[in-house]
Wavefront OBJ file of the C-alpha trace (Angstrom):
o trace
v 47.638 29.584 -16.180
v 44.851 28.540 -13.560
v 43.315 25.157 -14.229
v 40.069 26.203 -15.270
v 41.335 28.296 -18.303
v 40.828 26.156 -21.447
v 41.773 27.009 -24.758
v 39.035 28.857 -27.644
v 39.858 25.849 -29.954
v 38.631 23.442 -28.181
v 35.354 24.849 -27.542
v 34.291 26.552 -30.952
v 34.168 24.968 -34.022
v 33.929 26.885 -37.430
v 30.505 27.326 -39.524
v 30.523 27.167 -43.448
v 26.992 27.709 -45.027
v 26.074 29.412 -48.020
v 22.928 31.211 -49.267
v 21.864 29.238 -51.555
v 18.862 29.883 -53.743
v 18.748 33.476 -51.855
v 16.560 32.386 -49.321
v 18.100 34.715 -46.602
v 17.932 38.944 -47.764
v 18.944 40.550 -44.375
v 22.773 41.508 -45.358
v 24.911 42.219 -42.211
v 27.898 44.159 -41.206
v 30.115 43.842 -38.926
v 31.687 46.893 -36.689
v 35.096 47.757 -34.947
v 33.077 48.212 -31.825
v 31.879 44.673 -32.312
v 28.363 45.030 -33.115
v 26.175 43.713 -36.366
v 25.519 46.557 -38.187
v 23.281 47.015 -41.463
v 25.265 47.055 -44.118
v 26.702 49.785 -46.397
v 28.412 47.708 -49.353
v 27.580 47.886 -52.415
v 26.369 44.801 -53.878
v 24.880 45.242 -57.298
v 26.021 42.594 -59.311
v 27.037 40.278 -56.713
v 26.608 36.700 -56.426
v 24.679 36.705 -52.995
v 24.247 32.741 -53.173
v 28.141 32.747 -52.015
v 27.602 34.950 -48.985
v 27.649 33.170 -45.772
v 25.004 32.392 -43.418
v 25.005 33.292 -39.496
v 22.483 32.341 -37.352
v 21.559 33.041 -33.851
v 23.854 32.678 -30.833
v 26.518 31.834 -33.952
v 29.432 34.330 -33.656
v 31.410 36.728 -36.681
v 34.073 37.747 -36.787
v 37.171 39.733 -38.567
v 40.813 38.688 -38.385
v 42.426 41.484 -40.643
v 44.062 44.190 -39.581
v 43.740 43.498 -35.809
v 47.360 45.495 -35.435
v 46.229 48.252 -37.168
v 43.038 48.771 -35.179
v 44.188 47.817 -32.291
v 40.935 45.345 -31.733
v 39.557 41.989 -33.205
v 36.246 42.381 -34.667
v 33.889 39.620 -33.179
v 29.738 39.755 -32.615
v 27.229 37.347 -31.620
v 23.837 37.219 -33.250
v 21.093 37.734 -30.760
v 18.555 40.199 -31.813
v 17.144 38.118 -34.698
v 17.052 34.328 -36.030
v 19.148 34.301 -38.913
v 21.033 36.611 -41.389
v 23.886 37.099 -44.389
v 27.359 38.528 -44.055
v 29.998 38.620 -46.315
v 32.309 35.470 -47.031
v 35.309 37.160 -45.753
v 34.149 36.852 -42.060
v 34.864 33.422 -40.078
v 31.671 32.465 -38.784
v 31.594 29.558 -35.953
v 29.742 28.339 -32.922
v 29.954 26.914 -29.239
v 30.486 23.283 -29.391
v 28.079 22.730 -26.537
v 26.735 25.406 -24.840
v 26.058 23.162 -21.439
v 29.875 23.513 -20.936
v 30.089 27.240 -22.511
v 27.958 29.867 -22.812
v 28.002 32.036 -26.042
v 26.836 34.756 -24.187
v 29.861 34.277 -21.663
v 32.059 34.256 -24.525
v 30.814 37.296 -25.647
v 31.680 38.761 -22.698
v 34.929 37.605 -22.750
v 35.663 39.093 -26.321
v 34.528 42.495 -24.930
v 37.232 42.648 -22.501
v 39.707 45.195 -23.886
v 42.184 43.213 -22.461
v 41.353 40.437 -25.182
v 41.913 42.824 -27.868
v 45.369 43.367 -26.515
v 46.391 39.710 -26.684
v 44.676 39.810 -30.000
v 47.040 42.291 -31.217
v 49.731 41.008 -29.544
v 49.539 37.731 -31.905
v 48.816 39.441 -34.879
v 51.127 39.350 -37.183
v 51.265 40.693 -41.848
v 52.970 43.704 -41.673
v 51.544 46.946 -41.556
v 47.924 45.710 -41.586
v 48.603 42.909 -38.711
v 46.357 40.011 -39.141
v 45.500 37.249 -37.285
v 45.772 33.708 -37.622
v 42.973 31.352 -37.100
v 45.506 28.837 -35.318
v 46.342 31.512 -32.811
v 43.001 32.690 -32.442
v 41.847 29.779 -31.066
v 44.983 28.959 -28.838
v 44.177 31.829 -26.703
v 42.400 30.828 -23.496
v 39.793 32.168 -21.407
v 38.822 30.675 -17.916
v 35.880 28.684 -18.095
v 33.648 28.402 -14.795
v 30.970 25.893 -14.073
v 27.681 26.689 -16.606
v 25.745 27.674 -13.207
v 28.729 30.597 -12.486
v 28.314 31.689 -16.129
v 24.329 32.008 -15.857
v 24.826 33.911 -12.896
v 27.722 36.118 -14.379
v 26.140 36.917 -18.054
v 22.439 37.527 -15.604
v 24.332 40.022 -13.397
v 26.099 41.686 -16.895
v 22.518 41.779 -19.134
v 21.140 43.241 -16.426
v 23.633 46.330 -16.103
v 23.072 46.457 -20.207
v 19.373 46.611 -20.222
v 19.574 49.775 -17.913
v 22.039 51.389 -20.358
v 19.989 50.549 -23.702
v 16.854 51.930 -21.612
v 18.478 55.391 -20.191
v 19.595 55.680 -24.693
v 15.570 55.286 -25.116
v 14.685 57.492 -22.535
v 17.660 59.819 -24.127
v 16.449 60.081 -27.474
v 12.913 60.739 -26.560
v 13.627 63.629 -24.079
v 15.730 64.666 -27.065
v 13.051 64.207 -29.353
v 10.821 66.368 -27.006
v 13.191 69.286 -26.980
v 12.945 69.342 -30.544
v 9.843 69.238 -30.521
v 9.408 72.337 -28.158
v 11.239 73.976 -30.040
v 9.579 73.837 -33.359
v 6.717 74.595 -32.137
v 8.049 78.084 -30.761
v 10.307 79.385 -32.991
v 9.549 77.480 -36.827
v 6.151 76.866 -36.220
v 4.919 80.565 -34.407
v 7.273 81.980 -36.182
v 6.460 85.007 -38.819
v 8.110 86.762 -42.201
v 8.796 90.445 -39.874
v 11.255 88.373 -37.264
v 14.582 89.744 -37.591
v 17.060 87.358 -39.300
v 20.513 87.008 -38.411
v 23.483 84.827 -39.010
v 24.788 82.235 -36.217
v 28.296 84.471 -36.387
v 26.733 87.167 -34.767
v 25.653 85.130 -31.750
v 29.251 82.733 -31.473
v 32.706 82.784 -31.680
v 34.391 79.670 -33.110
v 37.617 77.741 -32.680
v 38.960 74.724 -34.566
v 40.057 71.631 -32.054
v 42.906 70.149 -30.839
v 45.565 68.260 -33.216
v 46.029 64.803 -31.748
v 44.871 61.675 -31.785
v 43.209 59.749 -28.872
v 45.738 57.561 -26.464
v 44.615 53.920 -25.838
v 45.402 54.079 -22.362
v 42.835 55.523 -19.703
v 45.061 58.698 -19.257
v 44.604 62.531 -19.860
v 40.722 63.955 -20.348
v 38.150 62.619 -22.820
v 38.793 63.144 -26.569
v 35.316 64.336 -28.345
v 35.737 63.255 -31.754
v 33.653 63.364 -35.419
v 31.860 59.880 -34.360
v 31.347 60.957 -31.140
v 28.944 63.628 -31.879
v 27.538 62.366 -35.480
v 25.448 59.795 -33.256
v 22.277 60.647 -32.043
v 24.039 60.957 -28.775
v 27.059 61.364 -26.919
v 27.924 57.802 -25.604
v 30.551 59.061 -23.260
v 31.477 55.335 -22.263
v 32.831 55.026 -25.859
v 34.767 58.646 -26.149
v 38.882 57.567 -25.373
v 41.287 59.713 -23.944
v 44.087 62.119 -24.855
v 47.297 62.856 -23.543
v 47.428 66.267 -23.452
v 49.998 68.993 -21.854
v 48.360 71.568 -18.855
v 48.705 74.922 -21.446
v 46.757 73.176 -24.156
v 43.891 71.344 -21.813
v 43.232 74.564 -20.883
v 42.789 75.955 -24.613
v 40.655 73.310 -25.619
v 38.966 72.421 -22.366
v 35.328 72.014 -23.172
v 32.991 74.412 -21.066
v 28.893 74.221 -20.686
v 27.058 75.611 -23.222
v 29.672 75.071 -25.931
v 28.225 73.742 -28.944
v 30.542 71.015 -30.425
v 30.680 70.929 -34.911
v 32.099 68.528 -37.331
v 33.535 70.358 -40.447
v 34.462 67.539 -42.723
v 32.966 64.129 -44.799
v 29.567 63.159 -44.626
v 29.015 64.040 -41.094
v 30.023 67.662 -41.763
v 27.330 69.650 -40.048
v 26.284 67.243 -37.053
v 26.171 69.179 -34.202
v 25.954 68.815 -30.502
v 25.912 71.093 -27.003
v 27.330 69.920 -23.905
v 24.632 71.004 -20.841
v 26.255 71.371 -17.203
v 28.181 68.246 -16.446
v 30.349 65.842 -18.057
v 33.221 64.482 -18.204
v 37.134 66.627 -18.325
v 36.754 66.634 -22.318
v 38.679 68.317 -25.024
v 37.589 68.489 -28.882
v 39.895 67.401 -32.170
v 40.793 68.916 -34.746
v 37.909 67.902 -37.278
v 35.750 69.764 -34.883
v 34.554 73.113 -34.443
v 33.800 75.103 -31.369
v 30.949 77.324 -31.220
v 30.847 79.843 -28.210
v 27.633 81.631 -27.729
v 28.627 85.296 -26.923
v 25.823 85.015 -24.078
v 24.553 82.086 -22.173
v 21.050 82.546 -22.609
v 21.403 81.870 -26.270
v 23.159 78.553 -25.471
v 20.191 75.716 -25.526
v 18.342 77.575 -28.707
v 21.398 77.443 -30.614
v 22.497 74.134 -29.707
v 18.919 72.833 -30.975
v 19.752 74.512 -34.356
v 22.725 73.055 -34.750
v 21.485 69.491 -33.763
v 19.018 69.977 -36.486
v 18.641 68.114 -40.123
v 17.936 71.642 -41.671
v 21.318 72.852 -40.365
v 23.203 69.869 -41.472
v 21.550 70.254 -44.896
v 22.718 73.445 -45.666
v 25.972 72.900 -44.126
v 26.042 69.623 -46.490
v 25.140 71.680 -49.711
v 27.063 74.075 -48.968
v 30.776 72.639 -48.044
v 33.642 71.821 -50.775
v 34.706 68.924 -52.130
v 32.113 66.188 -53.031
v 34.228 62.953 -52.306
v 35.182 64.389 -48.750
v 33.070 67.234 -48.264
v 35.202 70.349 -45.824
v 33.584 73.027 -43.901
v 35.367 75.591 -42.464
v 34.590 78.131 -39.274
v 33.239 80.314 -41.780
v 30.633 78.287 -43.119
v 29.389 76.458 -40.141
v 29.029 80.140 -38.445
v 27.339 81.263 -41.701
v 23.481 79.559 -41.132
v 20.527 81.846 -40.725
v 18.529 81.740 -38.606
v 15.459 83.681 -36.564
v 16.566 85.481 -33.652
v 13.725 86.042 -30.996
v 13.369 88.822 -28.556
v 15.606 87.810 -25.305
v 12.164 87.962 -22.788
v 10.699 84.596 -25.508
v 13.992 83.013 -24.829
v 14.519 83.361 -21.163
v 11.052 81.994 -21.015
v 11.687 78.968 -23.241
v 14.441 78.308 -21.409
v 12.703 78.259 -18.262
v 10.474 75.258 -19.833
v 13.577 73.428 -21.706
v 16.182 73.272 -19.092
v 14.808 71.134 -16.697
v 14.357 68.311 -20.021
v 18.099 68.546 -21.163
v 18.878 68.351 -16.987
v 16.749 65.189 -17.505
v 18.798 64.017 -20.574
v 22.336 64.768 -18.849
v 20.954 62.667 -15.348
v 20.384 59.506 -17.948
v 23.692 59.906 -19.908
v 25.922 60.588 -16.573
v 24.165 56.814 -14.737
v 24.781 55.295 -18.086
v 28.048 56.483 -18.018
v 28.601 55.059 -14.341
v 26.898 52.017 -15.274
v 29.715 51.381 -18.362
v 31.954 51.447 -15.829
v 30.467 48.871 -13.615
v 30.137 46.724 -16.441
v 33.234 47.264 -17.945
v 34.655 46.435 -14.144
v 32.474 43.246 -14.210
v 34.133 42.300 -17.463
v 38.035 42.488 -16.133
v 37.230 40.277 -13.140
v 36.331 37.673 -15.347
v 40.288 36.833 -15.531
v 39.828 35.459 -11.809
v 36.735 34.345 -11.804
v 36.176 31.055 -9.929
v 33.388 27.973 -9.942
l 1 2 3 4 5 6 7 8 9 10 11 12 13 14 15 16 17 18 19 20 21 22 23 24 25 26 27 28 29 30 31 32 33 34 35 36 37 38 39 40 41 42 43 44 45 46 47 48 49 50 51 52 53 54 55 56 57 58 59 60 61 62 63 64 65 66 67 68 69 70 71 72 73 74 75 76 77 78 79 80 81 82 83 84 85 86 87 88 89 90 91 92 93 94 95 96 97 98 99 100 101 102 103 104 105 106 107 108 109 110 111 112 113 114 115 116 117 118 119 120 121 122 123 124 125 126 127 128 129 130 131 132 133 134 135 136 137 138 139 140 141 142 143 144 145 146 147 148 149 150 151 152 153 154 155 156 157 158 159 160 161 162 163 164 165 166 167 168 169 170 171 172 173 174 175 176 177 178 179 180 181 182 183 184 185 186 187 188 189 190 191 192 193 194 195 196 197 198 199 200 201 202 203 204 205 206 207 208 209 210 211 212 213 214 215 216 217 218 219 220 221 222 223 224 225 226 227 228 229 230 231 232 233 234 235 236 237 238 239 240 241 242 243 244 245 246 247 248 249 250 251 252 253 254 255 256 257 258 259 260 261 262 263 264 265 266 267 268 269 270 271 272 273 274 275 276 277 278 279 280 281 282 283 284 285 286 287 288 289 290 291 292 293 294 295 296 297 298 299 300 301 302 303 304 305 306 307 308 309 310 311 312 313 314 315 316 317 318 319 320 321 322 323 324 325 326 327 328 329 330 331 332 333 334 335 336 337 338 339 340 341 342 343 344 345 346 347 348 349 350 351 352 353 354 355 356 357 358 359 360 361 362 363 364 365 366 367 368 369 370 371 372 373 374 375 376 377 378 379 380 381
């Protein structure tokens, strides 16, 4: 181990306060992609006084079922001064942040390399947790506070570009949807023909797999992949996959990408001209427009809330709503002579050509930063 690795331990130091008198109301999450999240849980009749307190530039963290998962839950407070999370979560600090940064120890809990000596010590059976003593034996090299200043600059920089090109994203995306109301739901009249989305697509359920953890095989679009606003390709993993059955599921432009079960039955999403080698799982749904043209209006009908709606209402099952090919296929919608479409798709190509340009340097910039985060293991004063 290089001399200027240093163990967590000895550096962090664990946090214990409670919300007493209910002062704090902001109830956080925590997520596998380690991120605060609002959160979900229900809490009606809980006793809120015993849920802990975090506060910024104070970390959270999980240390169950780090086998299983195959990463340690861990998040440091930023965005906003102080907040509650559930007492199951180990909360602690940076003993002095003129030796360590938290920020720098962020970054070093990103590294996916972390998660795999995480797992490594986990231990509990099937679940795999892991204990607090090991936890903080790991090590991580520590660098003068100047190098980590210059290190977690260089790496907020690279993430400010990426959270602006999602911004820019969703707003282009919001325009297209915009366009498009206003030609075909707003102009649109009772004597337009009506047809059914099977008469415009063919369909195919995805691939049966699951995603590989190493950085082999094409991209694996899965249910949370597309049930986002947008495709984060950074986040999509990989699939080992044979030659015959790439090409079977191989994702093409212009295919519009469904999920058919749980609560995000419905979401939709079409891939434009470029991205990544991809193939789609098997909670997914393929929809094939019979002819190009038809792609882009399609894909904004899927990507709709009225679609998902009626796709929602309409499925099986209320625990764990299912849609099949059938159903997703089975949507109404107005069909518009072909010389309307070609010319709306003069006027709404170039914005998803915008959208794609954003998501491909966000893409290239995840890589830079993720490369920026696995140098850290040699990094020197």
């Amino acid at each position: 181990m290089k001399s200027n690795y240093k163990r967590i331990g000895d550096h962090i130091k664990l946090v214990d306060e409670r919300n007493r008198g209910l002062r704090i109301k902001q109830l956080l999450g925590l997520s596998i992609s380690k991120q605060f999240i609002p959160s979900v849980a229900n809490i009606i009749g809980t006793d809120m006084e015993n849920y802990k307190i975090i506060r910024k530039n104070q970390f959270a963290c999980s240390t169950m079922q780090v086998r299983r998962d195959k990463k340690m839950p861990v998040a440091l407070l930023q965005d906003i001064d102080e907040a509650i999370i559930s007492q199951a979560y180990p909360v602690f600090e940076v003993k002095d942040v003129n030796q360590l940064l938290p920020e720098y120890l962020m970054m070093w809990f990103a590294r996916s390399e972390f998660d795999r000596e995480a797992c490594f010590h986990a231990v509990g059976g099937v679940r795999g947790s892991l204990e607090w003593e090991d936890f903080e034996n790991m090590q991580l090299p520590i660098p003068s506070i100047t190098k980590q200043r210059e290190i977690v600059k260089e790496y907020n920089t690279i993430q400010s570009r990426i959270s602006l090109n999602q911004q820019l994203i969703q707003k282009l995306e919001e325009t297209a949807q915009a366009i498009y109301k206003e030609w075909f739901v707003d102009g649109a009249n009772d004597n337009q023909d009506k047809i059914k989305l099977n008469e415009l697509v063919k369909t195919q359920y995805g691939y049966t797999e699951t995603a590989s953890n190493e950085i082999i095989g094409p991209k694996f679009l899965r249910i949370t992949d597309i049930a986002n606003h947008q495709i984060n390709w950074a986040n999509v993993p990989y699939c080992k996959i044979s030659e015959n059955d790439f090409e079977k599921y191989r994702l093409k432009p212009g295919d519009i990408i469904v999920a058919r079960t749980g609560a995000t039955a419905g979401y939709g999403k079409r891939l434009h001209k470029h991205f990544p080698d991809s193939v789609f799982a098997s909670f997914l749904v393929r929809l094939m427009p019979n002819d190009k043209k038809w792609n882009m209006y399609l894909g904004l009908i899927v990507d709709s809330p009225v679609y998902r709606d009626f796709i929602l209402s309409n499925a099986e099952g209320s625990a764990q709503p299912q849609a099949n090919a059938t159903l997703l296929t089975s949507f109404e919608i107005n069909k518009p002579d072909e010389t309307r479409i070609l010319e709306f798709n003069k006027i709404i190509e170039p914005v998803f050509d915008l959208i794609e340009c954003h998501q491909l340097e966000s893409l290239k910039l995840t890589e830079l930063k993720d490369l920026l985060l696995s140098k850290l293991a040699t990094i020197e004063n």
